[in-house]
C-alpha positions in Angstrom: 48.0 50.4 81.1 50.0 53.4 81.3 48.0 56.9 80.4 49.0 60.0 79.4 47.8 62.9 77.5 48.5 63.6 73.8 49.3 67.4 74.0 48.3 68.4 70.0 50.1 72.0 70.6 51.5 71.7 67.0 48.1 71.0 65.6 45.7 72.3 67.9 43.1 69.5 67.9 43.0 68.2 71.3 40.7 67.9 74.1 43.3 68.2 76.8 41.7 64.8 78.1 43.7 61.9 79.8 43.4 58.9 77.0 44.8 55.7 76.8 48.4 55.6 75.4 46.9 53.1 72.3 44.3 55.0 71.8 43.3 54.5 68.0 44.4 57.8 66.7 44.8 61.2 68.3 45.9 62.7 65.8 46.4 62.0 62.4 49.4 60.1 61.7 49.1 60.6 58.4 52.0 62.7 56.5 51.8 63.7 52.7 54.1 65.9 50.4 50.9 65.8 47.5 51.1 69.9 47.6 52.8 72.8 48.8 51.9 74.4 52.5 53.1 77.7 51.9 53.8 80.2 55.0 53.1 83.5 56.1 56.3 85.8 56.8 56.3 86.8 60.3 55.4 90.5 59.9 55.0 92.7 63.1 52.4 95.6 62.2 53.0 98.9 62.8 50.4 99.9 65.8 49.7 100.2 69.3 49.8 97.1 71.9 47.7 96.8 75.0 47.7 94.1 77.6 44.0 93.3 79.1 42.5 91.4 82.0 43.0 88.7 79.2 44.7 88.7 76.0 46.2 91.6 74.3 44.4 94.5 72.5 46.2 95.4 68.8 45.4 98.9 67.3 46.7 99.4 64.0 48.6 102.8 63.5 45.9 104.1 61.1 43.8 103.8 63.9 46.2 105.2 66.3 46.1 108.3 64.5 42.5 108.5 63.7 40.7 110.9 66.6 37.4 109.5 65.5 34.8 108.5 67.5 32.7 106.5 65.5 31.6 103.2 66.8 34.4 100.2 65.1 33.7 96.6 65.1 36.5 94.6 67.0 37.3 91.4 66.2 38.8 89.1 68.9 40.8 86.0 67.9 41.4 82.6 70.0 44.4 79.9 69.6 45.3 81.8 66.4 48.5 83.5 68.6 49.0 87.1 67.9 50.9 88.0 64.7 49.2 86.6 62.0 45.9 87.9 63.7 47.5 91.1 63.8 48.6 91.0 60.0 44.7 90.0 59.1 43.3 93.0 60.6 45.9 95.6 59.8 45.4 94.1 55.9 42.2 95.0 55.6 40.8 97.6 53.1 39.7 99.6 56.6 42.1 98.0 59.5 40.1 96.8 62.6 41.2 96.1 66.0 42.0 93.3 67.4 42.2 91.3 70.7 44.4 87.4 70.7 44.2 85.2 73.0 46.9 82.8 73.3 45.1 80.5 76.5 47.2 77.1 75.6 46.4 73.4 74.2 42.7 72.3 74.2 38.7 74.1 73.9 38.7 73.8 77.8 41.4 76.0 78.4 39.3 78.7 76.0 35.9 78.2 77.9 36.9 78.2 81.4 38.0 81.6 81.6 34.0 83.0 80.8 32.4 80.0 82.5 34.2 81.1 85.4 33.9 84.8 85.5 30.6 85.7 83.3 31.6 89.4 83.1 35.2 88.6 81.9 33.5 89.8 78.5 32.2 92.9 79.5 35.2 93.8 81.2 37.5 93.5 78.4 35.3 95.5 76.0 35.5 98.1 78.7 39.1 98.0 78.6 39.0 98.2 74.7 36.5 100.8 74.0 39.1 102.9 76.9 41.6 101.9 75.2 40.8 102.9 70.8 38.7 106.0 72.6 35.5 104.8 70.7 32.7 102.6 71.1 33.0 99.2 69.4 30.0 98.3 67.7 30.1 94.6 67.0 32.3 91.8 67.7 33.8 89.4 65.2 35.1 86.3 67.3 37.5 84.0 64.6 38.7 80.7 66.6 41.1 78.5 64.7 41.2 74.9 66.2 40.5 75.2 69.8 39.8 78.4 70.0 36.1 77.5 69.9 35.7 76.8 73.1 35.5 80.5 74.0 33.4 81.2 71.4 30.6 78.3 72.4 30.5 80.0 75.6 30.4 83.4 74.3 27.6 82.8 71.1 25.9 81.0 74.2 25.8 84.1 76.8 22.6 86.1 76.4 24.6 89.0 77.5 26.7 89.3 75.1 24.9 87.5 71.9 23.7 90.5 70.7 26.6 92.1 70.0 28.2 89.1 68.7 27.6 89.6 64.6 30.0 87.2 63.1 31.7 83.9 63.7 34.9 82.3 61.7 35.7 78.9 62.8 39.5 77.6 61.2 39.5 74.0 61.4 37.8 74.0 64.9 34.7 72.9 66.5 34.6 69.4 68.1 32.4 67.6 70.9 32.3 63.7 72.3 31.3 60.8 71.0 28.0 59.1 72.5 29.5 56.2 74.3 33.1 57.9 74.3 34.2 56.3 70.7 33.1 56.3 67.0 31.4 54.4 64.9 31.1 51.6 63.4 29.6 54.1 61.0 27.7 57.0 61.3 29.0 58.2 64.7 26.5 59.7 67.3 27.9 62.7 68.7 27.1 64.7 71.7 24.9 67.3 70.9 24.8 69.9 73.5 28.1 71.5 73.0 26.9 72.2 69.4 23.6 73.9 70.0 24.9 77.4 70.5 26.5 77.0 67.1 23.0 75.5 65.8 21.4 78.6 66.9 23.8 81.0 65.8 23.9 79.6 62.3 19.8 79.7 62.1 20.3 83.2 62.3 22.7 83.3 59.9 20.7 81.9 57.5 17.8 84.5 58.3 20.8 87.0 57.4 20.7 88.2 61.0 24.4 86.9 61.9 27.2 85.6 59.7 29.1 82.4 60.2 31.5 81.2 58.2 33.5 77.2 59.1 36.1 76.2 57.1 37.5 72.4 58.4 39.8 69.9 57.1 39.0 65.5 56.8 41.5 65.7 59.6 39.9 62.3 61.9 41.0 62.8 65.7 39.7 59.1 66.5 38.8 60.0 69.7 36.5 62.8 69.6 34.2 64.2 66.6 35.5 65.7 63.8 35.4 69.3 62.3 34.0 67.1 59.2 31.6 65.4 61.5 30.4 68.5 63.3 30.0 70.2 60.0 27.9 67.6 58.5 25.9 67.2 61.6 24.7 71.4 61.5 24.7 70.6 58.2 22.0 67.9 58.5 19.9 70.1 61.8 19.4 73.0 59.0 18.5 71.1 56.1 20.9 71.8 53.9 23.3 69.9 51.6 26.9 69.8 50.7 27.3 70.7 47.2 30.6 69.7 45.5 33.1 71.4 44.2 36.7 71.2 42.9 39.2 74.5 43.0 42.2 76.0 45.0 41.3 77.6 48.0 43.3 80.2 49.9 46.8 78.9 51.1 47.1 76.5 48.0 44.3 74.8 50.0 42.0 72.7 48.0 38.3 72.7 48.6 35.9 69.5 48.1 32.4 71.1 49.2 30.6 74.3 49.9 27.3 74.5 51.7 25.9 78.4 51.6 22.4 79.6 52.9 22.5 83.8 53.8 24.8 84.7 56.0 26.1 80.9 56.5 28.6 79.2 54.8 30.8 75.6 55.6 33.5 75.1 52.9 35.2 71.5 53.2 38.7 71.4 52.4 40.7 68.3 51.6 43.8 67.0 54.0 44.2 64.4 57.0 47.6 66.0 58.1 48.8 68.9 60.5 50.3 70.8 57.6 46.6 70.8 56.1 44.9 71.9 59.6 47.5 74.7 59.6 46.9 75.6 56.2 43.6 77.3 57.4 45.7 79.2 60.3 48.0 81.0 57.4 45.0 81.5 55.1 43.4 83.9 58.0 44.5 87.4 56.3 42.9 86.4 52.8 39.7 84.8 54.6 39.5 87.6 56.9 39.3 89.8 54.2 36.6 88.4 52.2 35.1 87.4 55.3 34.4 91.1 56.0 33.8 92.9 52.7 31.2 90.0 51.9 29.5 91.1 55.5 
């Protein structure tokens, strides 16, 4: 049988994994016109660009202009590309900077670059802080689909923990299956991939750190779920989904909230790309509320 590998570039979801060309689904299939999926105009902030040893450091010009030299929080975004990003942070009541990373298709691509080198991090925060002419005092790492993969191994780093305060997660945080597939019913995932995300959100709930996922019913088929992942910190923390029934940002429409101090996981209905894009768009309004509510 013929193999190749499902590139999800539109969607984000994928593995970058070599899987059979009938696999059962990878991804959805599914397409609905049940709602609008409105769009962001493509709006270039005014500000300063930087490159770095990786990614690209945004300063908005209000920060450009400001000779403070007060410590900032920085936020860093993966696999969400660079202008919407851009628009999020610059939107704010008090505009942060902001580093994107655009690494490519799949979490691997995301982790490898800080498994590889373990000061990449400190090296780019170096180049920042040179960079705005200030201190940054905390980090704010958002990671839309695959973009977690950076951020497991970053939330995971002793070294840099610390000055991790917050996490957003759009639509992204996977791991395997136990014996590669699903099912029949409750699927056993592999747990070690999710255990820097386990400990991160206990903190959270102390009110230490704030985490905040946001995921889709979007079913890869041949690795976990953002729904399944959810549920299963979800389970590890003792909580419970509580149900709800409103509009969400984006015309989204959210099914569930689970909230506990400084972590939250809002369930959002949709088994389409459109839907998983959805939370991409909705990062300016989230952002937002995301850091007045911090």
């Amino acid at each position: 049988m013929q193999t190749r590998t499902i590139c999800l570039l539109l969607i984000g979801l994928n593995l970058s994994i070599p899987i059979k060309a009938q696999s059962p689904q990878n991804p959805s299939p599914m397409v609905e016109h049940l709602r609008d999926h409105p769009r962001l105009a493509k709006i270039n902030p005014p500000g300063k660009r930087e490159n770095l040893s990786l990614g690209r450091l945004f300063i908005p010009e209000i920060l450009v202009q400001d000779k403070s030299k007060n410590p900032i929080p920085l936020v860093i975004a993966f696999h969400c590309g660079d202008w919407i990003p851009e628009q999020a942070v610059n939107g704010l009541s008090v505009p942060l900077p902001c580093i994107t990373m655009q690494l490519g298709s799949g979490s691997s691509r995301y982790s490898k670059p800080f498994l590889d080198d373990p000061k990449l991090m400190g090296k780019l925060l170096e180049e920042s802080e040179k960079m705005l002419g200030r201190p940054v005092s905390h980090l704010i790492l958002v990671g839309w689909s695959a973009g977690y993969g950076s951020i497991r191994e970053l939330i995971g780093d002793k070294s840099y923990e610390p000055k991790i305060k917050s996490i957003l997660l759009l639509d992204g945080l996977h791991t395997g299956y136990v014996g590669g597939k699903p099912g029949p019913m409750e699927s056993k995932l592999e747990e070690d991939p999710l255990k820097p995300f386990l400990a991160f959100a206990q903190k959270a709930m102390k009110g230490e750190k704030q985490f905040y996922y946001l995921h889709t019913e979007i079913f890869p088929g041949t690795f976990a779920s953002t729904t399944e992942t959810a549920d299963w910190l979800i389970k590890h923390l003792d909580l419970k989904r509580q149900a709800v029934l409103k509009w969400g940002p984006m015309r989204t429409q959210q099914l569930a909230e689970t909230v506990k101090g400084g972590f939250r996981i809002d369930a959002f209905a949709g088994n389409s790309a459109p839907d998983h894009v959805d939370l991409l768009h909705a990062l300016p309004e989230i952002l937002k509320q995301f850091v007045v509510s911090k």
